[in-house]
Structure formats: C-alpha cells, structure tokens
N, C-alpha and C positions, 0 to 999 in steps of 0.2 A: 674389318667388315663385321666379324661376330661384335663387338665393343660397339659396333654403334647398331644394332641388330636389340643388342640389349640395355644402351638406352631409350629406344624406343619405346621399349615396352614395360621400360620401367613409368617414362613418364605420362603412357597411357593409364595405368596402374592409380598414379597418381590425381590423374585427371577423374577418374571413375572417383577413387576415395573423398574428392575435392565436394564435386557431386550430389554424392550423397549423404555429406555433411552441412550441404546448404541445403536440400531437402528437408533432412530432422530438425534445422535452425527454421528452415519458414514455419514448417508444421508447427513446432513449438510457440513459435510467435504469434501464429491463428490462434492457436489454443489457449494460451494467454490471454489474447484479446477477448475470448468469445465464452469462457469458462469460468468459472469463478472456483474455488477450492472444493466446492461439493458436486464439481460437474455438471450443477446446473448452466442453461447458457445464458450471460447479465454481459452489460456493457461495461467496461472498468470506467475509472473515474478521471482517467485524463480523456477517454471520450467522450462523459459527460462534461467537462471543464475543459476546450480544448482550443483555449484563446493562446495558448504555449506553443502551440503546432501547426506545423506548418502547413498552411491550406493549400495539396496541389491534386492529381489525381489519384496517387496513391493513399492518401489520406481519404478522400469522399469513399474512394473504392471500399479500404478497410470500413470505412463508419456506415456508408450502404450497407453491407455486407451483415454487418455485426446487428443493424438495429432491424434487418428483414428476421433472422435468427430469433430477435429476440419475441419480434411479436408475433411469428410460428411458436415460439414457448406458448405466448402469453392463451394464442387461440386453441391448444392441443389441450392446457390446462383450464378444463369446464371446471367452474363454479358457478357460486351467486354471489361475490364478493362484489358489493357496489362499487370500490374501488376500482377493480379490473379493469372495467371500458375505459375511466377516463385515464388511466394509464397506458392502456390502447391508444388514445386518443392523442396524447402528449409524444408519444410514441412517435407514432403516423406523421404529427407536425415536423419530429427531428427527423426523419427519413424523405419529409418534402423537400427541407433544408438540405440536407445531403445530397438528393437528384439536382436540384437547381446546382450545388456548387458543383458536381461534379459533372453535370450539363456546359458548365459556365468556365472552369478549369481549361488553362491556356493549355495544357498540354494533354487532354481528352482526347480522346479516338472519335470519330464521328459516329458510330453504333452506342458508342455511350453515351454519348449524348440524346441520341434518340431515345434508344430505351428511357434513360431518366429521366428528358423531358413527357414521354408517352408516362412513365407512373406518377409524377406531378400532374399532369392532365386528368389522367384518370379519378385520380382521389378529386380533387376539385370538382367533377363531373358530378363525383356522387354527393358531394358535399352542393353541386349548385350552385357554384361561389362564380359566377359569370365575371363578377369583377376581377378576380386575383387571376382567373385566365389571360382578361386582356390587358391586367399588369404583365403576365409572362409572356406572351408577346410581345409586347413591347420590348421585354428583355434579351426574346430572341431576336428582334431586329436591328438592336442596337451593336452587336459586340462585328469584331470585324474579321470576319470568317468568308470561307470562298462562298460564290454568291448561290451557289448550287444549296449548301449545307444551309444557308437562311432561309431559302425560299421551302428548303424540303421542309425545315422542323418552324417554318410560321406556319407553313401550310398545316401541317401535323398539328397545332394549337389550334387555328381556327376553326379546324375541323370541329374538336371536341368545344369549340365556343358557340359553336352554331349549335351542335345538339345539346347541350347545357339548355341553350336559352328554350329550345324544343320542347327536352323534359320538365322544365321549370312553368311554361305555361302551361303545358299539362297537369301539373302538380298543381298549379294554381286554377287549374278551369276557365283557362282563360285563352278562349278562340279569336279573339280580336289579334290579340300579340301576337298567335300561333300565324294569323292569317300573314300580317305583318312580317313573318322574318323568313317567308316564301321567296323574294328575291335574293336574301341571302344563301339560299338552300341553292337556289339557278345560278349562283356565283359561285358558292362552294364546288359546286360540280363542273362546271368552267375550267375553274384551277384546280381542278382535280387530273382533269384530261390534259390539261398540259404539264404537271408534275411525275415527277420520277416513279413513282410509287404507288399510283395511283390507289391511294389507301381506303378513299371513299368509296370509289365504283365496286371498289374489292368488298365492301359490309355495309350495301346501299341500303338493306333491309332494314339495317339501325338506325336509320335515319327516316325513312318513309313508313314503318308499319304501324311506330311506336303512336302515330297522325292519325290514319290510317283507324286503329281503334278507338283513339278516340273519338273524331268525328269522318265519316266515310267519305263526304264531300272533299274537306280540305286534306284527307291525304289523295284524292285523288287530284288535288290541285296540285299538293306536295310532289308527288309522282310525275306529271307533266313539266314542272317546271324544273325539277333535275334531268328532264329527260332532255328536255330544252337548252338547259346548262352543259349538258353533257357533250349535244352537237356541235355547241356552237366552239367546243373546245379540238384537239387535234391531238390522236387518233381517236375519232368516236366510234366506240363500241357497244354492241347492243344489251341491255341487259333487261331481262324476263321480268325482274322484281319492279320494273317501273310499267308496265302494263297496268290499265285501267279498263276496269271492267263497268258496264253502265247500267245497272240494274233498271226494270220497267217500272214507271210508278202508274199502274193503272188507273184513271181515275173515271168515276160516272155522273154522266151529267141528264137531268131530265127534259127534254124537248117535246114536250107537248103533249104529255104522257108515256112518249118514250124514252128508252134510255141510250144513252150515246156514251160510249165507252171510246178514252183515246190514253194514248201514253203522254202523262204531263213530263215527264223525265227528256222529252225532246225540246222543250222550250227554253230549256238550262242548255247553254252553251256555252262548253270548256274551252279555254283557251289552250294555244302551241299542240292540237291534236295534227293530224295528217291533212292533205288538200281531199283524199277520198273519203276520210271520216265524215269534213264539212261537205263536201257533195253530196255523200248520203243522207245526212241529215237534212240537206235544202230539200234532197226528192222526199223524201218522210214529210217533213214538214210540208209539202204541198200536195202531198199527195192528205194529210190532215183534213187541209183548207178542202179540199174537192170532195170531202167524204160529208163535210159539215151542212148542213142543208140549208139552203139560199134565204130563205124564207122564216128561217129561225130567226127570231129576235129580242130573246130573252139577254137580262143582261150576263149572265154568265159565257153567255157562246159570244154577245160581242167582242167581251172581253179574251176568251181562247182565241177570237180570228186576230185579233190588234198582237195576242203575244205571238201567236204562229210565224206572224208576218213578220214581227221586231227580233223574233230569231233567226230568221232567213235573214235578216239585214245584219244580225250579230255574227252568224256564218261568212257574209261576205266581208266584213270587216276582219274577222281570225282570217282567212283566208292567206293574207299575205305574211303571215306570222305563223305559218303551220310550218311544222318541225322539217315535211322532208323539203322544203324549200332553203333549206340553212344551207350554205355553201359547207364542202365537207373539205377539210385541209386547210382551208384559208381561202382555194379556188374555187369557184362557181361552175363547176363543168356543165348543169343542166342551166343555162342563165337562160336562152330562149326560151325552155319551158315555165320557168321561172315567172321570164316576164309577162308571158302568154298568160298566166292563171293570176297575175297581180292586176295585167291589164283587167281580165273578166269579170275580176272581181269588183273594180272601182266603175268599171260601166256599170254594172250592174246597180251600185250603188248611187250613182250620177241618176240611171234613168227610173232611181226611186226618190231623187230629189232628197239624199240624203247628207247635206253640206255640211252638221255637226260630225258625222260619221268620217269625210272625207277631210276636213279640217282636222282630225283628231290622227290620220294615216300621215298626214303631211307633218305630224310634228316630228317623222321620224324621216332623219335626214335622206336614208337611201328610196324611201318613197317618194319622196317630195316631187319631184321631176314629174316620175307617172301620175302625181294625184294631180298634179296643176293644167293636166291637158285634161283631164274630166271634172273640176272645178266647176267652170262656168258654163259648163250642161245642166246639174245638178241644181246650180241656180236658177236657170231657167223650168227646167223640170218643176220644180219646188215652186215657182211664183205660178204657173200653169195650175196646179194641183189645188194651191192655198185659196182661187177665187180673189186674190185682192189686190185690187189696180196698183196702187201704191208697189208692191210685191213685184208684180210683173212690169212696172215702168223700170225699179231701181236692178231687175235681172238684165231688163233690156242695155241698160246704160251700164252696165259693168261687162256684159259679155259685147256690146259692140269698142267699148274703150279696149279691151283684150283683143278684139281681131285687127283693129286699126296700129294696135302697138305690135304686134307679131308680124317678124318680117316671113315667116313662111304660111305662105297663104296657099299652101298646099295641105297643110295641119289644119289651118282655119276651116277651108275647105270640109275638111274629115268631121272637123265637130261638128258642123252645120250638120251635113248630115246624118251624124251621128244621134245629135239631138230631134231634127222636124223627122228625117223618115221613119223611125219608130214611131212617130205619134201621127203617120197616116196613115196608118192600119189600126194604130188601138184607140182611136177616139170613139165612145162608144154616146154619144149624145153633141144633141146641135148645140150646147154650152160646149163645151170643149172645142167643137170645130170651128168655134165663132171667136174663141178668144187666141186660139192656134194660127187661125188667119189674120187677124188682128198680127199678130205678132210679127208674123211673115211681113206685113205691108209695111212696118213700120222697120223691120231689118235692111227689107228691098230701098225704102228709101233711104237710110242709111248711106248702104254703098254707093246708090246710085250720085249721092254727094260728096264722094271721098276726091280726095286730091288726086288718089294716084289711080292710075286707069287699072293695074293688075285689082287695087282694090273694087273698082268700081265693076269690073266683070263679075264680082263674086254675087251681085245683084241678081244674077242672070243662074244661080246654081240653082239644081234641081229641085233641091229637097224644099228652097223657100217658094215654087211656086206656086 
C-alpha cells in the first residue's frame, strides 16, 4: 500500500516538472518569434518568407499575433520618418492576409474566424475598397462550413459592405447613390433580425447618423426604412435611434396683402411611418385646405391647394405600407384591422379617381385582390371628374364588362353603390348631376339587357336610380 502511495506521488511530481517545462519551451518559442536580439518586437524571416510552412491555424494564430505586435511597435514609436506609414501600410496588408487564412483554416475555431473576418472588414471599411469586401464574401460563401457559421459571418461582411458603400458616397458628396443603397439599408436590417447576433440593431447609430448629418431628409428616409427592415424581420425590436423627428418648415405666403402662414413640411410625405402618423397628417393637411381662403387665386395658393391634396392622396397610398401594419413573427394577428385601414385607404383613393395611384398598390402581390374591387370605381370616378365623353364611355364599358364577368353580384352590388351613392350627396352643380345621371341610364340599360336574370335585377339597385 505505502509502495503504491509513493508511486503516486512520485509521478504527479513528474507530471508538475513535465508542465512546467512546456510552459518555459512555449514562452521561449513566442519570444523568439516576436523578439529579435535587442528586444525590440520584428517578425523573423521565415515569417516574412513562409512558402516552407505549413499553412493551418497554428501558424496564421502565431503570424496574427506577431504582425499585431509589430505594428503596436511601429504606432508607440512617434517620428517623422516618411518611411514609417508605408511600412505601416505593408504591414496592415500582411495582417489582412493572415485574418483571411486564418478565417479560412480547415481547422479554425468559429470565434476565429469571426474576429478575423471582422478585422479584414474593418480595415477595408476604412480603406473604402467596396470591392475586395464583396470579393470576401464571396469567399465567405463559398468554403463548406455549417450553414449557421456562413450566414452568421456573410451577414457580418455585408453588414460593413453596406456601410462602406454609405461612407464612401458621403465621402464623395454624393446623395443620388446615398439615396440608392436605402433598400439595401431595409434589407440589411431584415437579416439582421433574423440572424444570431443581431450585430446591426446592436450599432444601428453607425449606420443611420453618419446620413443623418449629412443630409437630414435622407437619414430620415435611412431611419424608416431600417425600421421597416427591422419588422418585417422576427423578433422585431424597438429601437429609439430610428425615430424621426419632423421639423416645421414655416413658410409665408401673401394673399392680397395678407400674409398666410402654413407648415410646407406637411406636403413631404415619408414613406413606411405609422397608420396614425398618415391620419394625422390627412387631418393637418385638410384642416390646411380649410384655413386657405376660397376666393384666393394667386398662383402660388393654387398651387399649395393641388400639393395639399396630392399629399392626402400620397398618405393614402403609404397607408397600406405603414410599419405597424407589417405582420409581426411571420403571423398577422391584427389582419382585420389590417385589412379595414388597406380597404379605407384604396376607397378613398378610388372616390378621388386615383387609378395611376391604384395601379401602382396592385403591383404588389398581397394587395392586388383589395385593389382590384376598387379599380373600376376609380375609373368611373376619374371619367366623371375629367369632363370628357370619350373617358366616361371607355369607364362605362370596362366597369360594366367587370360586373357581367363577376359571378358575385353581391360585390357588384357593393361597388355600384359604393361608387353612385357618394356622388348623391356630393354633386355640387347641375354639370355633375347631368353627366351622373347620364351614367346611371346608360348602366340601367345595361343590365336591364343581360342574359342572366340575377344580373338583370342589378337594373333595379338603389344607388343607380
């Protein structure tokens, strides 16, 4: 018992000595690497020459390691040495090289990778080299790794490819392109909310402020449209740095020697804000018009009532596209109310005879349905309006071809009246009520010649009499 009591402890003994002799052997191996005989820190020369060596993690680790070292030397040692930077410079290249291989190394850790691919990104950012980012994407898409680790570190590249391309038109004073890579900004944020790490939402300021100062309008577009990106992702979270604030632009106008003061800042309407931001603004905006006085006729007020109005019609168009409308999770828990504010929105737009307005809703698939039952309102509305026979024969014969081909002549039903009973109350001149009735006589005989008898009772609805 004692005999094996004290080989125990002999060969812990041993174990400890073992130990601590691979300790002073690594230490001395760093310091070789990293030292050069005067103790300053320099790379040795099979790092610089290192086609002999074997490329796997342990190697990129040591060559990271040693060329970070080096150009901490290079930045602690202040001179004026013209040479300096660009050996900075040469530097920085072989530490890029080292991040990618050891990004790229079959046998990396996955935090290695990221870090390395994040300081490759980095430097690029500052360098503005857009292209050699979406070379490294590329590269990160390519190698065959679990699907998680690809999407995490494309994501992590696109990120900084988007803001590259951000600070670079800024650098260049160039608002067109800024405006331009706005849907990319609503897509970054997208996949942002459904990746792991959510990296963007986490430093959205660096992205939005940088806009932001340069010109106020487009980070305020910047801002909405990541905000937008953000919901339309899963889990959407709220964040304060994307709030937009809408300064007044007070402007004065002279009406006949007085002056008429209104906020032109309301006839700019932002896109993917709230359904209550656009409500508020329709009542502002009309409460505008009602303040403007009837009898004005200067061309600058014609012109404030034509934009007032073409804002109200711009509100109901955002409308169906406002942020708290986005289904949240992938589920549409509020889809009634949803569709209640998408409906009110395209009447409204129908009984202002707005058919480029509604044509432009329909090209988006999940509206198409709702826009297509207030379609051929909007038609008729708009030939009523325009005064021109042509106009009003070719509404007439598009929206009776649409009731004859609908086999629910209970919808049919709805638009007729959807369309004549508003316009029995708001005809405000015996032109209107001449060419309203007209209209009517000429639907009534319509039906009253249909083949089929459900259709031919629609002769007899209320609203056409």
């Amino acid at each position: 018992m004692r005999k094996e009591t004290l080989r125990h402890i002999a060969g812990a003994v041993a174990l400890v000595c073992l130990s601590g002799v691979s300790t002073v052997d690594a230490a001395s191996v760093r310091t070789s690497l990293l030292e050069s005989p005067n103790g300053s820190s320099e790379l040795q020369d099979d790092e610089r020459n290192p086609e002999s060596v074997e490329k796997n993690r342990k190697y990129y680790l040591t060559r990271r390691f040693a060329l970070e070292r080096e150009i901490a030397r290079l930045n602690e040692n202040k001179s004026d040495d013209p040479t300096k930077e660009e050996q900075r410079a040469k530097l920085v290249d072989e530490l890029i090289q080292a991040c990618r291989g050891l990004a790229f190394a079959d046998d990396s850790m996955s935090f290695e990778r990221q870090s390395s691919l994040d300081y490759c990104a980095k430097t690029l950012f500052d360098r503005r080299d857009v292209a050699a980012l979406e070379s490294l994407k590329d590269e990160v898409e390519a190698p065959n790794w679990n699907g998680s680790d690809r999407r995490r570190l494309a994501h992590l590249v696109d990120a900084f490819i988007v803001k590259t391309k951000i600070a670079k038109a800024i650098d260049e004073n160039d608002a067109q392109t800024l405006e331009n890579i706005l849907p990319e900004l609503a897509q970054l944020a997208t996949d942002d909310g459904a990746s792991e790490d959510a990296l963007v939402n986490a430093d959205v300021a660096s992205y939005v402020e940088p806009i932001v100062r340069f010109n106020a309008k487009l980070g305020a577009k910047a801002k909405l449209a990541m905000r937008r990106g953000f919901r339309l992702s899963s889990p959407y979270s709220y964040n304060p740095a994307l709030d937009v604030e809408y300064k007044p632009e007070i402007t004065t106008l002279s009406i006949e020697g007085v002056a008429f003061s209104y906020d032109k800042s309301l006839t700019d309407v932002p896109q993917y804000e709230t359904t209550s931001f656009y409500e508020k603004r329709i009542a502002d905006l009309e409460n505008l018009l009602s303040n403007i006085p009837e009898n004005a006729d200067a061309d600058e007020i014609k012109q404030l009532r034509a934009d007032a109005r073409n804002a109200i019609m711009d509100c109901y168009e955002q409308i169906p596209f406002a942020v708290d409308l986005i289904p949240k999770y992938g589920i549409d828990f509020q889809e009634p109310r949803r569709l209640a504010k998408i409906e009110k929105a395209c009447q409204k737009l129908a009984q202002a005879g707005e058919t480029s307005r509604l044509d432009r809703l329909a090209e988006h698939k999940e509206l198409r349905a709702v826009v297509s039952e207030y379609r051929p309102q909007a038609t008729v509305f708009k030939a009523i309006m325009s005064n021109d026979d042509s106009d009003a024969s070719a509404a007439i014969d598009a929206l009776t071809k649409w009731a004859f081909e609908n086999p629910d002549n209970v919808a049919v039903a709805a638009a007729f009246n959807a369309i004549f009973k508003p316009m029995n109350t708001a005809t405000n001149s015996a032109e209107k009520e001449a060419t309203i009735d007209a209209l009517k006589t000429q639907f009534r005989d319509a039906f009253k010649n249909a083949e089929s008898p459900a259709k031919r009772r629609l002769a007899y609805l209320e609203a056409l009499q």
